[in-house]
N, C-alpha and C positions, 0 to 999 in steps of 0.2 A: 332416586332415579339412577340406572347403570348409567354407564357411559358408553359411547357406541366405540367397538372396537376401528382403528386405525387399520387401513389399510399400508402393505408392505409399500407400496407406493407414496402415502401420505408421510410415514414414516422417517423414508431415506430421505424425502424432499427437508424434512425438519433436522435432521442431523447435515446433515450438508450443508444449508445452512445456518445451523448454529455452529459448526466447524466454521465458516466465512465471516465469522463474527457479525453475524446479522442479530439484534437482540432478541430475545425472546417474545414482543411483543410484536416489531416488523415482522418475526415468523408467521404469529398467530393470525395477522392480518394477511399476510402473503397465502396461505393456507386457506385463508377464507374464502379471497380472489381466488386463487387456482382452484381450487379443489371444492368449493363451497361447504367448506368444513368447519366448525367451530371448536376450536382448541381453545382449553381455558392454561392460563399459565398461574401459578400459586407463585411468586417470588418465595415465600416461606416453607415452601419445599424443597430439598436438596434435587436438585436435577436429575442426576445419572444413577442414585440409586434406584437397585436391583435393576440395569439396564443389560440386557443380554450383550454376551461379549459378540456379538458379531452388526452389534449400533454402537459397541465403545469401539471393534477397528477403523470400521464405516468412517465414524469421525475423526481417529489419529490418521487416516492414510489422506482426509478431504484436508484436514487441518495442515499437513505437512504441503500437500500440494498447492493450498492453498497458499502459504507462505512461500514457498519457493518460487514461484512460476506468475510473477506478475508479467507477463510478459501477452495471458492472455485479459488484461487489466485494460483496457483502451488509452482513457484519463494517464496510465502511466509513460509511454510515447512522447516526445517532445513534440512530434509531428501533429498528432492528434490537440495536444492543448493549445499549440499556434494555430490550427485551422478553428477552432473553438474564440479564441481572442480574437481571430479575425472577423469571425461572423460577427460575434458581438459588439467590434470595434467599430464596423460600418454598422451595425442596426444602431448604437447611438449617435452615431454622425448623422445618418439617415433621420434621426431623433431629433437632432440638435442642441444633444449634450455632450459639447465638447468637452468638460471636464472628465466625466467616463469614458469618452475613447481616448484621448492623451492621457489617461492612468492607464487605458488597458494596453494602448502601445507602449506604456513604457514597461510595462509588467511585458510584454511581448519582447523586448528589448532585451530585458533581463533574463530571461527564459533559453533567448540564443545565445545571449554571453555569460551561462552559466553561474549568472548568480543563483538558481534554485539550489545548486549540490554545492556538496561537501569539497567540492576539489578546483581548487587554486592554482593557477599558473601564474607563477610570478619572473617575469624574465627580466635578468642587469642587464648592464649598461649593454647597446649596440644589439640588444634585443639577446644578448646572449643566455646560457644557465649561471643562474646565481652558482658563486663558489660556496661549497659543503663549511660550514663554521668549524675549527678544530676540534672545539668541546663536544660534537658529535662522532667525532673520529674516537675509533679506538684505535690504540696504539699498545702494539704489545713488545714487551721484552724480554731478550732473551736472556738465561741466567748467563751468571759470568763465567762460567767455564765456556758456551758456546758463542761468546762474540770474537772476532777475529779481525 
């Protein structure tokens, strides 16, 4: 039995996201939904062979973009994930499982005080900036003919 040619439309939709690292299987479903298409996927076929070079830019220019630019990401927002815990926080209060919404406030809690990321404020005494330790100082010297 052939297989029924892909439209340039069904096409882009599958490299796009497979560039968004959707896996080959959520494509083929997503693909079905959208498009009412049946894409079969072989795991034991190499993917991109013999793929025309203008579905391997397709996916270097989606895949670049797509890493760069969480910004159009929702979920990535601080703002977005507190209104998210919020909702959630009242539907099981609303529920009457206090143990879920006192974890989700406290997970809310930590969200605003920066426990999710990589970055640390740590201020000394009198709320001041910690002093720099010596052994991170470089320190250079000059030869001996240029000290005075």
């Amino acid at each position: 039995m052939a297989k029924a040619k892909l439209s340039d439309e069904v096409k882009t939709y599958i490299v796009q996201a497979l560039a968004c690292f959707d896996s080959p299987s959520v494509v083929a479903a997503a693909v079905k939904k959208e498009f009412g298409v049946d894409v079969s996927h072989d795991p034991n076929k190499k993917a991109a062979s013999g793929l025309a070079p203008k579905w391997k830019a397709l996916f270097g220019e989606t895949r670049k973009t797509f890493l760069e630019d969480t910004a159009t990401i929702a979920i990535s927002h601080r703002a977005v994930r507190l209104r998210a815990l919020q909702r959630m926080a009242e539907k099981a209060e609303t529920q009457g499982n206090m143990v879920l919404a006192a974890s989700l406030m406290k997970q809310a809690a930590e969200e605003v005080g920066n426990a999710y990321t990589n970055r640390r404020e740590l201020p000394g005494k009198d709320g001041k900036d910690l002093p720099v330790p010596l052994s991170s100082v470089t320190i250079f010297q000059l030869p001996d003919n240029d000290r005075s």
